[in-house]
Structure formats: structure tokens, C-alpha cells
Biotite code that builds the C-alpha atoms (Angstrom):
import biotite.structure as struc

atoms = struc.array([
    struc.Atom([31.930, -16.710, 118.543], chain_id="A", res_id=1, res_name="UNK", atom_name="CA", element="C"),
    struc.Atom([31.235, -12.946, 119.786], chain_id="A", res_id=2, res_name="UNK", atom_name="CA", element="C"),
    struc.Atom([30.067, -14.335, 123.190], chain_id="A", res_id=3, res_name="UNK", atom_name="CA", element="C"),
    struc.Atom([33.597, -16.177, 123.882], chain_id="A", res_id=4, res_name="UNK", atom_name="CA", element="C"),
    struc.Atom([36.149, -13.493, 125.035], chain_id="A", res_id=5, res_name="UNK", atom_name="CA", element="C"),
    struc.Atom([36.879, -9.523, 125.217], chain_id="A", res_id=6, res_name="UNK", atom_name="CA", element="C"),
    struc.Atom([33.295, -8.830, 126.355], chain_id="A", res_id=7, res_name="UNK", atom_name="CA", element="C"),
    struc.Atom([34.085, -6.956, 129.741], chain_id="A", res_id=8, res_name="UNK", atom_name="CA", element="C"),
    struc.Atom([32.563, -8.011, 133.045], chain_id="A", res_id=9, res_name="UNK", atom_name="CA", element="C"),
    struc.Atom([28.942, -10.083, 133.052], chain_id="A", res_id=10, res_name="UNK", atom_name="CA", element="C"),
    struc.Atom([26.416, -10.728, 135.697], chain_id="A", res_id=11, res_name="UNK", atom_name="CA", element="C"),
    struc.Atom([24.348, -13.053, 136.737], chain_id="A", res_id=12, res_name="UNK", atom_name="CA", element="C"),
    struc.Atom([21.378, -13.544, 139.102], chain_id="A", res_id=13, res_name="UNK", atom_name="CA", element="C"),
    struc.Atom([19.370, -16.011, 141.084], chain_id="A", res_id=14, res_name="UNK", atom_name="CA", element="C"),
    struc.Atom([17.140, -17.237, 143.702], chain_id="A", res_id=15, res_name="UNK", atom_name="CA", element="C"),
    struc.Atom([17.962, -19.987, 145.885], chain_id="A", res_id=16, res_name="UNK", atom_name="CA", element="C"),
    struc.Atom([16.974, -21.715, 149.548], chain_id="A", res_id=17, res_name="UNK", atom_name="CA", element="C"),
    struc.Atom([19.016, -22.709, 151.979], chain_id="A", res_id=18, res_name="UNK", atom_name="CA", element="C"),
    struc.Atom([17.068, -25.395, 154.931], chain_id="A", res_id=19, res_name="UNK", atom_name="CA", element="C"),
    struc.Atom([18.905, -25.528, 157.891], chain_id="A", res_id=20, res_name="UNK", atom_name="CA", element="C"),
    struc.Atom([18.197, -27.297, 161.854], chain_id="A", res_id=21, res_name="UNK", atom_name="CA", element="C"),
    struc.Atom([19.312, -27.253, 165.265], chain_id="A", res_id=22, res_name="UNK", atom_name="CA", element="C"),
    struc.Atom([19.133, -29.811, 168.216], chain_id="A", res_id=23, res_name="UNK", atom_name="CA", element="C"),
    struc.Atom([20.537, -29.454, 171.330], chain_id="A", res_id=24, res_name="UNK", atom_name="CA", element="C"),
    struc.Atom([21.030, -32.774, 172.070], chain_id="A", res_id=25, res_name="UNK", atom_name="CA", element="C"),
    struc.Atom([22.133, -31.932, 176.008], chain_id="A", res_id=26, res_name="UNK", atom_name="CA", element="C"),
    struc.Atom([23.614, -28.484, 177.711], chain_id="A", res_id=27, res_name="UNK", atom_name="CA", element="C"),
    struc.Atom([26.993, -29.229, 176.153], chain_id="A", res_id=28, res_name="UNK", atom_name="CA", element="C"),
    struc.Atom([26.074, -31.036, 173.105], chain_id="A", res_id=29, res_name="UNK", atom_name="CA", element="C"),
    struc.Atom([24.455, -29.646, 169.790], chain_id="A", res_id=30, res_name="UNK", atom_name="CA", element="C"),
    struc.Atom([23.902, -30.646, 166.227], chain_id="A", res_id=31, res_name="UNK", atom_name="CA", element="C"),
    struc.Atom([23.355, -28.457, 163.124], chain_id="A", res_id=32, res_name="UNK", atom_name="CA", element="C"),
    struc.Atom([22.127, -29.838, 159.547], chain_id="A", res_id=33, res_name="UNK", atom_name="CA", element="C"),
    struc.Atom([22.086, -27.591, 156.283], chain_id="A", res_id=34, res_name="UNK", atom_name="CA", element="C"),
    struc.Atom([20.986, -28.466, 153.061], chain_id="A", res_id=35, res_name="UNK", atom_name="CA", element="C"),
    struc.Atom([21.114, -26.032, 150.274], chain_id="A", res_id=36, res_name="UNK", atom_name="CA", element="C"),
    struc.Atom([20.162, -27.374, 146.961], chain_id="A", res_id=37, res_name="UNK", atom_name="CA", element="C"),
    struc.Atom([21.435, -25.935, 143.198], chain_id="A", res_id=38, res_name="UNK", atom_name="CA", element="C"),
    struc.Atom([20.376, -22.533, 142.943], chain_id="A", res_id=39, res_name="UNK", atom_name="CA", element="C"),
    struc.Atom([19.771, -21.848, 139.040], chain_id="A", res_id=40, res_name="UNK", atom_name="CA", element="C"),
    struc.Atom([21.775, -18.747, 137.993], chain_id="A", res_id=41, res_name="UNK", atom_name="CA", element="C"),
    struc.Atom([21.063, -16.361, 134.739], chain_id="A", res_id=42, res_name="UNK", atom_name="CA", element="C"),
    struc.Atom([23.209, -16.956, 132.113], chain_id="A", res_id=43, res_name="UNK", atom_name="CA", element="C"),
    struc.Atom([26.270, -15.152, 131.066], chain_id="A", res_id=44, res_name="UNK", atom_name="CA", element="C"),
    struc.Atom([24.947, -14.193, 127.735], chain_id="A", res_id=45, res_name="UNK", atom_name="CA", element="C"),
    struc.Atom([28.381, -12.912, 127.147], chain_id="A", res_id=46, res_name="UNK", atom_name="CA", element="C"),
    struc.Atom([30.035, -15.541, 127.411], chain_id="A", res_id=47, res_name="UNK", atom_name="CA", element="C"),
    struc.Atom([27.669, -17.871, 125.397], chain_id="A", res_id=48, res_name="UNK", atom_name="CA", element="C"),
    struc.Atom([29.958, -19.697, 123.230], chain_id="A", res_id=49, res_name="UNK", atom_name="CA", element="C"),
    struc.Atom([33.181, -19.972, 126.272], chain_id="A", res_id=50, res_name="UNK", atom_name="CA", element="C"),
    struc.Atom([30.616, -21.637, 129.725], chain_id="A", res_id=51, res_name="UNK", atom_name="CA", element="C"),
    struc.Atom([28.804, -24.992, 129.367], chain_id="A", res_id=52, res_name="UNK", atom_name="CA", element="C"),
    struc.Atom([25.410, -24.605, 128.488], chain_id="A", res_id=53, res_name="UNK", atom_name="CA", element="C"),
    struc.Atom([25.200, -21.544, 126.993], chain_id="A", res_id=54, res_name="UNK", atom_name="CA", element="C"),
    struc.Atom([26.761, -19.601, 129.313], chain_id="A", res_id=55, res_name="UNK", atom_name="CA", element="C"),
    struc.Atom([25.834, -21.513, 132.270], chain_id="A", res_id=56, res_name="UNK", atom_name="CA", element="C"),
    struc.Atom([27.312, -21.179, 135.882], chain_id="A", res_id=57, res_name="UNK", atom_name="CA", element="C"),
    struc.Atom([24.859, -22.098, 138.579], chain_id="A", res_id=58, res_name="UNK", atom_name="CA", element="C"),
    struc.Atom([25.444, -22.624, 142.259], chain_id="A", res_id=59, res_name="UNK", atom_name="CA", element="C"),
    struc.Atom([25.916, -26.470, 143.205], chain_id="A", res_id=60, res_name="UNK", atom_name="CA", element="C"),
    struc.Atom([24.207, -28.192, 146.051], chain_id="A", res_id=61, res_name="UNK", atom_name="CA", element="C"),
    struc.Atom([25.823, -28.243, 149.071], chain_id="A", res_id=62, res_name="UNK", atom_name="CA", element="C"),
    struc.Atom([25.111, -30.720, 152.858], chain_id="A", res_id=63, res_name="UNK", atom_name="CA", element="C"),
    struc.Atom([26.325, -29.440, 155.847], chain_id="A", res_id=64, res_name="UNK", atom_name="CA", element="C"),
    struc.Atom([26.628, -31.332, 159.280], chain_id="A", res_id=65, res_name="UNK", atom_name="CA", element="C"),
    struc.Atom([28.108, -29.358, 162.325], chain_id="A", res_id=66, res_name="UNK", atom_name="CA", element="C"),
    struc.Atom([28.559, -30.626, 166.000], chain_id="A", res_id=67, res_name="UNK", atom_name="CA", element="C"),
    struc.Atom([29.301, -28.060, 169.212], chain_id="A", res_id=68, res_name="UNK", atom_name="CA", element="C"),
    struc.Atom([30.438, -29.083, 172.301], chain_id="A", res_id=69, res_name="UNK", atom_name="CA", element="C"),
    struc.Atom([30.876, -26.910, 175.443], chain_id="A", res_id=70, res_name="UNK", atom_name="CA", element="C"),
    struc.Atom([33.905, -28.584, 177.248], chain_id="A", res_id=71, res_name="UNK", atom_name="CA", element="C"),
    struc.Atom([33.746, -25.730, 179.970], chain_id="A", res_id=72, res_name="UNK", atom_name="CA", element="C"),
    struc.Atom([31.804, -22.257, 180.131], chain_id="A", res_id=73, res_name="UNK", atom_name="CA", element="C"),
    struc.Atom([34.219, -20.800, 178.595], chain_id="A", res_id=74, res_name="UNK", atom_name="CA", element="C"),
    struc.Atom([35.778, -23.151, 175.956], chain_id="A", res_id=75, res_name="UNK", atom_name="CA", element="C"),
    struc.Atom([33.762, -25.200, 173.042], chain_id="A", res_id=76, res_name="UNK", atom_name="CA", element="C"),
    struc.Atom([34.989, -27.118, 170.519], chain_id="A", res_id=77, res_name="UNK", atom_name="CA", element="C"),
    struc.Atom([32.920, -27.010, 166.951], chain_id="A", res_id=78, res_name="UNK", atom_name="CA", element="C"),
    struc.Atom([33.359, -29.747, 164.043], chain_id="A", res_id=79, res_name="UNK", atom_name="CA", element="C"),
    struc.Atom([31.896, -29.577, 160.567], chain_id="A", res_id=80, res_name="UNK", atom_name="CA", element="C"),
    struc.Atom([31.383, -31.588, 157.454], chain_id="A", res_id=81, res_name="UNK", atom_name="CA", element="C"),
    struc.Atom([30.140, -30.474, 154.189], chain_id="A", res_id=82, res_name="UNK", atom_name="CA", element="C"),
    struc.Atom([30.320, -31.614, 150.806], chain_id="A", res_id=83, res_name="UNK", atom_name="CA", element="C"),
    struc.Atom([29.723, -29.677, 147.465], chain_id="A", res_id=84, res_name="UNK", atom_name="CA", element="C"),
    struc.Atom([28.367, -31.075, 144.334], chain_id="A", res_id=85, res_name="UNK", atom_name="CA", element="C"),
    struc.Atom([30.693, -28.921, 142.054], chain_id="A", res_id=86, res_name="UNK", atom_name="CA", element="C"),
    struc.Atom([30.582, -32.509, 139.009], chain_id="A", res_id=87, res_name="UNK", atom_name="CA", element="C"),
    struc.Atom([26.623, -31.391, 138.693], chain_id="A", res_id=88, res_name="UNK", atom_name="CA", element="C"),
    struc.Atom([27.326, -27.889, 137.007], chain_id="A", res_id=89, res_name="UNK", atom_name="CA", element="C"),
    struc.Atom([28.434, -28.551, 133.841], chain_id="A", res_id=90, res_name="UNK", atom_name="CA", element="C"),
    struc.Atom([30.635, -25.327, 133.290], chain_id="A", res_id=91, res_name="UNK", atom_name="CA", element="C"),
    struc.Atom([32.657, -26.034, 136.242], chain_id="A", res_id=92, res_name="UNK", atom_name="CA", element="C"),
    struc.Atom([32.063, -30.077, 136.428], chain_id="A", res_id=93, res_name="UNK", atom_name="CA", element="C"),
    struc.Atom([32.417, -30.849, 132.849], chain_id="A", res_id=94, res_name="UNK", atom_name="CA", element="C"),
    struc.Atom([36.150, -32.336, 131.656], chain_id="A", res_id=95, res_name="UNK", atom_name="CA", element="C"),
    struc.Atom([38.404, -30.011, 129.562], chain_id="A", res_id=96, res_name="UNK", atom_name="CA", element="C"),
    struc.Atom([39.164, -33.157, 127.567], chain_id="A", res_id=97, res_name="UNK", atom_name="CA", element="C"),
    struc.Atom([35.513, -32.876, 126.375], chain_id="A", res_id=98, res_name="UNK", atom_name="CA", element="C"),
    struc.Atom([36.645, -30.495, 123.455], chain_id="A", res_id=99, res_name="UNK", atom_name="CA", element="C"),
    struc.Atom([38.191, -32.726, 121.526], chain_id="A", res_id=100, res_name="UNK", atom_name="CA", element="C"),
    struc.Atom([34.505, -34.729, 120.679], chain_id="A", res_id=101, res_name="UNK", atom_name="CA", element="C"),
    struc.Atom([34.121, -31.290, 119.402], chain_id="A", res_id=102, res_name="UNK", atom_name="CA", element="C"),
    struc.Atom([34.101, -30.718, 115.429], chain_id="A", res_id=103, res_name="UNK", atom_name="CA", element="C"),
    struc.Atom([35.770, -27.480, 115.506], chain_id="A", res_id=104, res_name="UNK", atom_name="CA", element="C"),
    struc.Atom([38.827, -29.191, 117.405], chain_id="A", res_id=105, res_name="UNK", atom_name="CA", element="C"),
    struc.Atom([39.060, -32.986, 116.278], chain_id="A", res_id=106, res_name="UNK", atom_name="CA", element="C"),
    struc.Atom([37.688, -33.204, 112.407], chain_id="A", res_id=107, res_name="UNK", atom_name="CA", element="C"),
    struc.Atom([36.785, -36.686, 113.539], chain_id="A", res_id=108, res_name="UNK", atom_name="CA", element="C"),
    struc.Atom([34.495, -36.077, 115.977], chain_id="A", res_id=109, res_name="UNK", atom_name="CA", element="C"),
    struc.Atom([30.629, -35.535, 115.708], chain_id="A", res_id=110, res_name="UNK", atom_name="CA", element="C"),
    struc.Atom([28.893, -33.818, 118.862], chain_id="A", res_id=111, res_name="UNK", atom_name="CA", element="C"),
    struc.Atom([28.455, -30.378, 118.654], chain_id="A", res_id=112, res_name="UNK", atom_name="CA", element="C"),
    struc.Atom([27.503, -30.231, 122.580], chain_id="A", res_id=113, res_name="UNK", atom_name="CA", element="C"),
    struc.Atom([30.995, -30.859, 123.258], chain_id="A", res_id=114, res_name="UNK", atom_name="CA", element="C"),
    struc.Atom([32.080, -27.722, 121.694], chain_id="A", res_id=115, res_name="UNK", atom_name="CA", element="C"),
    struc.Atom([32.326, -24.504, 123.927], chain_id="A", res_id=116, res_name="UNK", atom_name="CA", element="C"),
    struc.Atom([29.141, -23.725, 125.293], chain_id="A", res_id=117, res_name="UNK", atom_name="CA", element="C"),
    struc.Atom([27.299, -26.423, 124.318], chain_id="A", res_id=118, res_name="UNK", atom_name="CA", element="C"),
    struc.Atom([25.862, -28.572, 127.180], chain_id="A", res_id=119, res_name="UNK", atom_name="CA", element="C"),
    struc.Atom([28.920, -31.186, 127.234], chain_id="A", res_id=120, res_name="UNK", atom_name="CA", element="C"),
    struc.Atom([30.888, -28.461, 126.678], chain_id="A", res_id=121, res_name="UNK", atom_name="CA", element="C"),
    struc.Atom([34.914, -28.487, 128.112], chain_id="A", res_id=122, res_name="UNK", atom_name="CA", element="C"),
    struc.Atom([34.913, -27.199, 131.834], chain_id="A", res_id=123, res_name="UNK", atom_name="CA", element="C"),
    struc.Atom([37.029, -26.821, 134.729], chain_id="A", res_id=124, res_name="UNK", atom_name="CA", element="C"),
    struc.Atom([36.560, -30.607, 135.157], chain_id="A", res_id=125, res_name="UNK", atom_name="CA", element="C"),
    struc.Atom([35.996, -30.095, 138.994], chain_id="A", res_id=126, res_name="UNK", atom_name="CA", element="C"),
    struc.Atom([35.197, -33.068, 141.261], chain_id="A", res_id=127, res_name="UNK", atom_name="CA", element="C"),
    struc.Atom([32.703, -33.163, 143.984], chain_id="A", res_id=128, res_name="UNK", atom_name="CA", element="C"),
    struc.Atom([34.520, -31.462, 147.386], chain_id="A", res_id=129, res_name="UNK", atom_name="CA", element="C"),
    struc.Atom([34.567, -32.811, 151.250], chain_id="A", res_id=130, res_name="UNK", atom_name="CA", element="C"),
    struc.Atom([35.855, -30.218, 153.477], chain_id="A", res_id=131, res_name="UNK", atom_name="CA", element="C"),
    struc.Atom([36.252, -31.068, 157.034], chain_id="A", res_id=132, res_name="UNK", atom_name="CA", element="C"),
    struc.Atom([36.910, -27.999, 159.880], chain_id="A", res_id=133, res_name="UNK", atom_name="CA", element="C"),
    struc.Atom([37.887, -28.008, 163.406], chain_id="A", res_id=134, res_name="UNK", atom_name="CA", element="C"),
    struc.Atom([37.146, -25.040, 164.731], chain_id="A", res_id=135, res_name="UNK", atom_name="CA", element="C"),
    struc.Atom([38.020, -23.544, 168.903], chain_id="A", res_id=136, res_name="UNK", atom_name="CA", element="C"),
    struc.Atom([36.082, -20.871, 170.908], chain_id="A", res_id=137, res_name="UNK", atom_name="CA", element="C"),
    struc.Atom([37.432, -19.285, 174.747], chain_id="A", res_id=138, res_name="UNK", atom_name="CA", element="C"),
    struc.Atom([36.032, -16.712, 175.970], chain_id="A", res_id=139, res_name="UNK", atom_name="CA", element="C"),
    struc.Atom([38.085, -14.991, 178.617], chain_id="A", res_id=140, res_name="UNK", atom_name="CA", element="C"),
    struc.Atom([36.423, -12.223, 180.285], chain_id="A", res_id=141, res_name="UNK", atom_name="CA", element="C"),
    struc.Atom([35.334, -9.635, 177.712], chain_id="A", res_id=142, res_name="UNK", atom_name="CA", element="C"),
    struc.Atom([37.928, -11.056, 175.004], chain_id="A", res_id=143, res_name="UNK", atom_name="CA", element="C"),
    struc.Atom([36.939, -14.288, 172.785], chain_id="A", res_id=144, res_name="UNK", atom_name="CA", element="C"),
    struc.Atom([39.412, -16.153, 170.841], chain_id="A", res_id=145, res_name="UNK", atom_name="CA", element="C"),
    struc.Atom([38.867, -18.502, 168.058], chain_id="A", res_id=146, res_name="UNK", atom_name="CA", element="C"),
    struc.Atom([41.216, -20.812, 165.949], chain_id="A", res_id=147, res_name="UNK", atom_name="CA", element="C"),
    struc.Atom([40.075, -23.174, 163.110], chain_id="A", res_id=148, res_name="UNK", atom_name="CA", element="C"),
    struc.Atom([41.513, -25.598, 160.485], chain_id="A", res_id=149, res_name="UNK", atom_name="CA", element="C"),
    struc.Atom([39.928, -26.947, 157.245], chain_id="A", res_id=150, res_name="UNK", atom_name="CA", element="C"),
    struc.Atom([40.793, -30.069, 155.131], chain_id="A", res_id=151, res_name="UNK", atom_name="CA", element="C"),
    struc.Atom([39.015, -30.196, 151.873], chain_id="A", res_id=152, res_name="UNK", atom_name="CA", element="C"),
    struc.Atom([39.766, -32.640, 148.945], chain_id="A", res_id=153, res_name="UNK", atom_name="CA", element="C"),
    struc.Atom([41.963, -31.383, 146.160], chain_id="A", res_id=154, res_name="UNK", atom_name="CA", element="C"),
    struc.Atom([38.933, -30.619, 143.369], chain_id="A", res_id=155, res_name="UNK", atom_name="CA", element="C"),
    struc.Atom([41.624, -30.437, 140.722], chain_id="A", res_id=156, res_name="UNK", atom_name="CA", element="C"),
    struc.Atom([42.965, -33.376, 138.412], chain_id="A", res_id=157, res_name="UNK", atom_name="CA", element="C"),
    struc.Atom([46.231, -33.656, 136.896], chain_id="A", res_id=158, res_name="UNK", atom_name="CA", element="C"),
    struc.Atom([44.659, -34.078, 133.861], chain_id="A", res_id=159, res_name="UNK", atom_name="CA", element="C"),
    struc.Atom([42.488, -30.616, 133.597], chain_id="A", res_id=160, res_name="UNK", atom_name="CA", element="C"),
    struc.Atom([45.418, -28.078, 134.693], chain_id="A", res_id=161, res_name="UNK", atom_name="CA", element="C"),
    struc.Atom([44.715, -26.496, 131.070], chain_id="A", res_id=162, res_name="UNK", atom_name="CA", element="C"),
    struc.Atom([41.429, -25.251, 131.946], chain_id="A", res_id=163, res_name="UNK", atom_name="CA", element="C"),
    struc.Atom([42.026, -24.091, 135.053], chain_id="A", res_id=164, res_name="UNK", atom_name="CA", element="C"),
    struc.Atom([44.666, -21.595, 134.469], chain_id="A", res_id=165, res_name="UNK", atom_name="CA", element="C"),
    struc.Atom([41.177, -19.360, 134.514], chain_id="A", res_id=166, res_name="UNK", atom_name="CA", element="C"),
    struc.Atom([40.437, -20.487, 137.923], chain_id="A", res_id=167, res_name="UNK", atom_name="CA", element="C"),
    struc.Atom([43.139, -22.334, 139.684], chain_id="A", res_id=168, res_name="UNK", atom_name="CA", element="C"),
    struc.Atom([41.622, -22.789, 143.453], chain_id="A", res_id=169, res_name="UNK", atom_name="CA", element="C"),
    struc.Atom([43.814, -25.808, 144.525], chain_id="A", res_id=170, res_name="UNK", atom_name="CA", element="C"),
    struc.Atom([43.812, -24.705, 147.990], chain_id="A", res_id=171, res_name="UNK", atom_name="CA", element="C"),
    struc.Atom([43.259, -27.711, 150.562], chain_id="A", res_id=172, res_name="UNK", atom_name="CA", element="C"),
    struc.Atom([43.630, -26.529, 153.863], chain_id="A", res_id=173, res_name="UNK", atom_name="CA", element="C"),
    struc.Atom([42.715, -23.024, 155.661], chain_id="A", res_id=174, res_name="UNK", atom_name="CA", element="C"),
    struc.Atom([44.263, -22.024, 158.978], chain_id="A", res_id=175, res_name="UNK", atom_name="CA", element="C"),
    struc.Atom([42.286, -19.497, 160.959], chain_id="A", res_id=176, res_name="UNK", atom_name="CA", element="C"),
    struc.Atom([42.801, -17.333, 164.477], chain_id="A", res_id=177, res_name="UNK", atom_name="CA", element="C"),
    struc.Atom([41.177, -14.266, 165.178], chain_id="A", res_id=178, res_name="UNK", atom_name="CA", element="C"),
    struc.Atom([39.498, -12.339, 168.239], chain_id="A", res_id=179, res_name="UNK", atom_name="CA", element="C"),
    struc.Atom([37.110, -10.042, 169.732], chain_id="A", res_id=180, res_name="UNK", atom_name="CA", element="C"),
    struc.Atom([36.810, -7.806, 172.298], chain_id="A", res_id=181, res_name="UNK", atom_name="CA", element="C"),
    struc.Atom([33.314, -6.307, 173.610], chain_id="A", res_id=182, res_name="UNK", atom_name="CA", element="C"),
    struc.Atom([33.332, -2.457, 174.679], chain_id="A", res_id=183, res_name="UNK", atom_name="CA", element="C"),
    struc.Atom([30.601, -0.745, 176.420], chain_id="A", res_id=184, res_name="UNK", atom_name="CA", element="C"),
    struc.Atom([27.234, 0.399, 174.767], chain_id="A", res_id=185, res_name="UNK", atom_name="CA", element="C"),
    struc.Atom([27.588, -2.818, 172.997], chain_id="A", res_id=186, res_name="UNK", atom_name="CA", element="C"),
    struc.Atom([30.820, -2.193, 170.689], chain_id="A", res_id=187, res_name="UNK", atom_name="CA", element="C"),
    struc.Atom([32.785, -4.626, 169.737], chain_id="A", res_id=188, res_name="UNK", atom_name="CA", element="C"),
    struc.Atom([36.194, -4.748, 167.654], chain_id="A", res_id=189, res_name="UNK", atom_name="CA", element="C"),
    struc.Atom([38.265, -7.689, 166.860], chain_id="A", res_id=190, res_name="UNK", atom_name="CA", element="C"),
    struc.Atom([40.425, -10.110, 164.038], chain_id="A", res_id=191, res_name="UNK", atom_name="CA", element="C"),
    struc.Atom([40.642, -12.763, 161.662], chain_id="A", res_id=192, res_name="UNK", atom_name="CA", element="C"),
    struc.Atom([43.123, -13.967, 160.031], chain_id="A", res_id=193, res_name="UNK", atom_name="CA", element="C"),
    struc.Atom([43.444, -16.738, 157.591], chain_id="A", res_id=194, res_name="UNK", atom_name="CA", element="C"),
    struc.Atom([46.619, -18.640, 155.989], chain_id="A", res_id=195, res_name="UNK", atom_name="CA", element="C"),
    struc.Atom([46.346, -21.318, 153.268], chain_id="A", res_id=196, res_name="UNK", atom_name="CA", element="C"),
    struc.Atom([49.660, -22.967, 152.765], chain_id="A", res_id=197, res_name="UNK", atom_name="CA", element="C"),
    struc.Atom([50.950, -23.315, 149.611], chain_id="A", res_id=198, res_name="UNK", atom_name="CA", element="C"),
    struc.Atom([49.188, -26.738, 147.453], chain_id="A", res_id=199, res_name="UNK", atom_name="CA", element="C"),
    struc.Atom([49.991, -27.321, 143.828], chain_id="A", res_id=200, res_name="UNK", atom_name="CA", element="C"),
    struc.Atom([49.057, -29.634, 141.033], chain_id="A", res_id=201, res_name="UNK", atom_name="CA", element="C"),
    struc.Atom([50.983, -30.156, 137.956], chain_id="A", res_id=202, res_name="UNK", atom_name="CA", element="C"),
    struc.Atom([50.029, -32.094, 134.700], chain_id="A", res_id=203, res_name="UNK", atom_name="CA", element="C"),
    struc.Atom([50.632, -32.253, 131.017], chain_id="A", res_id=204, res_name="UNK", atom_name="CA", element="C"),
    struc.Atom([48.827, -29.749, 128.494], chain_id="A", res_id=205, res_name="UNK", atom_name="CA", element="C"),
    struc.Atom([45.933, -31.679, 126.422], chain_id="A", res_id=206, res_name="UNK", atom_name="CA", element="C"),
    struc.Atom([47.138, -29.766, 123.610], chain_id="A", res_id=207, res_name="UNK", atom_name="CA", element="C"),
    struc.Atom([50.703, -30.737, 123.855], chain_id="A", res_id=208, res_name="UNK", atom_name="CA", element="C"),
    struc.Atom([52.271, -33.722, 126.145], chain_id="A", res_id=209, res_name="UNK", atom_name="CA", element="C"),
    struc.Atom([55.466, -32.468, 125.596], chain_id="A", res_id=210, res_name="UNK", atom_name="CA", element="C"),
    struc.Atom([54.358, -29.139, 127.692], chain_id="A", res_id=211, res_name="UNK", atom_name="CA", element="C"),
    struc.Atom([53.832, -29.735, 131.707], chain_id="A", res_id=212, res_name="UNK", atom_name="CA", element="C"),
    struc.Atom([51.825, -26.960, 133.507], chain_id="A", res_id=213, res_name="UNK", atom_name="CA", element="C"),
    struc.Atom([51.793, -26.865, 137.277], chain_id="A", res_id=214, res_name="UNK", atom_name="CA", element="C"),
    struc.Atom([49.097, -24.589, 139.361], chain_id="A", res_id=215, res_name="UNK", atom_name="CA", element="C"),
    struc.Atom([50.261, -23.230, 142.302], chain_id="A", res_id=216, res_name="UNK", atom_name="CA", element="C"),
    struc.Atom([48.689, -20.908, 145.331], chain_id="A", res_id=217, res_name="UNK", atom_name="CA", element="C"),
    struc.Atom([48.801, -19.650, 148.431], chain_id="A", res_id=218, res_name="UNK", atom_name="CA", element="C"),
    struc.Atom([46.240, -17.555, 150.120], chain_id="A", res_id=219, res_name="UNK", atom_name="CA", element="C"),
    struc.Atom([46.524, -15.310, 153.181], chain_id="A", res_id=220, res_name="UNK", atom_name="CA", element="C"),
    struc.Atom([43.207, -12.500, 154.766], chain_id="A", res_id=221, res_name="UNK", atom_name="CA", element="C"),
    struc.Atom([43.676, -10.169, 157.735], chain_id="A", res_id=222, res_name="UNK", atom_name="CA", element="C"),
    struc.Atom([40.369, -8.528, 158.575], chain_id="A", res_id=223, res_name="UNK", atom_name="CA", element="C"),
    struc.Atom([39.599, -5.840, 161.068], chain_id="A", res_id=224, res_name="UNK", atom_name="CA", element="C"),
    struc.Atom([36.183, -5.150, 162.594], chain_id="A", res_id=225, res_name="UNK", atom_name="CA", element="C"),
    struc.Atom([34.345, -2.334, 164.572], chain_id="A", res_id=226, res_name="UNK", atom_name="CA", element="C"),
    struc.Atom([30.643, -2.638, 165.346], chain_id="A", res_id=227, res_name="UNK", atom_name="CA", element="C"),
    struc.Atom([28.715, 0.065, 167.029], chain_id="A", res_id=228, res_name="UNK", atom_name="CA", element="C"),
])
């Protein structure tokens, strides 16, 4: 167990492809696909015996489809689905309630892939994400604008809270605005900012069902830019 905890920071590294098309379908209407598949990630060797499969933590698949339409020549309106196959990775698809078919934590039990690192190993028990986003453009003169929102599907169950005190992202929706403004010799400064209301999710502890533990975030970015 030297590879579960206490080992400092870790790194990984891979190589991935990401396909992607466009068709403009008429001089107001376009269409965007994107497909990335898994991209396979080095292992956390330092963290061996804590990540499914050994240390595991590779980049799930992902399908993206995106339509644009310009209302006016100065306003467009932008929708986008994707969906993310977080249930295929096992250290962040597998359940927490896999450790107890572990030995080391039910005396009963018999597979030694369900213990911490092994390939059935407990995760974060995420399920496979939808996020839709509406998304606004005007340009006014040298100035654009741009406003968005995002739904996505709670990834989270009530029933794998304990795990995810490491990682609770229980965020659903995203609010965006920002702006930018063009300056001679092609400059430009501008905005963003993003708000994610507060979500939470609350279940009992698989170690104790007396014990209720409730996740709970909220998220807010404010970026400036200059480009020269």
C-alpha cells in the first residue's frame, strides 16, 4: 500500500485524436460534429493501490453536435449537445460500493479486483453526462457580446457521495456573459464571466447509514483578456 496516499503530486501523459466536421447547410444555417474517442493516459504509478486499474485515469470518449444560426448580420444563435462516456473509465466510472467484494474490507468476499486499484476497483461511481448549451453572439460595431447557458445531467448518485468527497463536481448548470472589443493594429481586449449556481447531493455513508453526507458547490470565473 505505498502507492495509496502521501505521495505528493503525479503526472500523467497521453496521446489522443479528436475528428471533427463542418457543413454549412445554407448562409444562415451550419452544423458541426466532433467525435473524440478515449485517449489512454499513463498511469499514476503513485497512486497504484488508491485508482482503478492500477492507477488508471484515462480520458473518456466524448460526441459533440453543434448547430449556428445567423438570425441577422449581427446576431446568431449557437446550440450544442454532447455527451461524455465518464461509466467507461473505471477509476472514475466504477461504484464506490465495489469495495466491499473486496477481501481486505468484507472477510466474505473473494475478488481481489474489487480492492483499490484493482480493475473493479471502488471509483467515483460517475454516470455517463448529457450537457446541453445555448449559447448568443451580437456584434455591435467594434464590440461583440456573448451569453450562454449549460444543462448537464447530475453525474453523481446518492449512493456514491463517500467517494466523491475527493472530487465533488455536482455542478449542473453554467451561466456565461462576456465581451470583446477590437482596437486598432488588430488588438483586442474583452470578458467572461461564468456563474454556476449552487447544486447539491446528499446520501448516506456506505460505511455507516446512520451518517448522511451532502456535497455541495458553487462555482464562479471572471477572466480578462488582451491580445496584441
Amino acid at each position: 500500500m505505498d502507492s495509496l496516499t502521501g505521495n505528493g503530486h503525479e503526472y500523467s501523459a497521453g496521446l489522443g485524436i479528436k475528428l471533427g466536421a463542418h457543413f454549412q447547410l445554407s448562409d444562415s444555417l451550419a452544423v458541426a460534429l466532433a467525435y473524440q474517442p478515449e485517449i489512454s493516459m499513463s498511469e499514476f504509478d503513485d497512486y497504484a493501490d488508491l485508482f482503478a486499474d492500477a492507477g488508471g485515469f484515462d480520458i473518456p470518449a466524448s460526441l459533440r453536435v453543434g448547430l449556428s444560426f445567423q438570425a441577422t448580420p449581427s446576431f446568431a444563435v449557437h446550440l450544442d449537445g454532447e455527451t461524455i462516456s465518464y461509466s467507461d473509465i473505471g477509476s472514475v466510472g466504477n461504484s464506490g460500493t465495489n469495495i466491499f467484494q473486496c477481501p481486505a474490507a468484507n472477510p466474505q468476499a473473494s475478488n481481489v479486483e474489487a480492492c483499490l486499484g484493482g480493475s473493479q476497483g471502488a471509483g467515483f461511481g460517475w454516470d455517463d453526462m448529457t450537457v446541453v448549451k445555448l449559447g448568443f453572439t451580437w456584434v455591435q460595431g467594434d464590440t461583440t457580446y456573448r451569453a450562454g447557458i449549460s444543462q448537464g445531467d447530475q453525474p453523481i448518485g446518492s449512493g456514491e457521495v463517500l467517494f466523491n468527497i475527493l472530487a465533488p463536481g455536482v455542478m449542473e448548470q453554467h451561466l456565461t456573459f462576456g465581451m470583446g472589443k477590437k482596437l486598432s493594429n488588430n488588438r483586442e481586449w474583452g470578458f467572461s464571466f461564468m456563474y454556476a449556481p449552487e447544486e447539491s447531493v446528499s446520501g448516506t455513508s456506505m460505511f455507516d447509514p446512520s451518517q448522511t453526507i451532502e456535497l455541495s458547490m458553487k462555482q464562479f470565473e471572471l477572466e480578462f483578456y488582451y491580445t496584441w
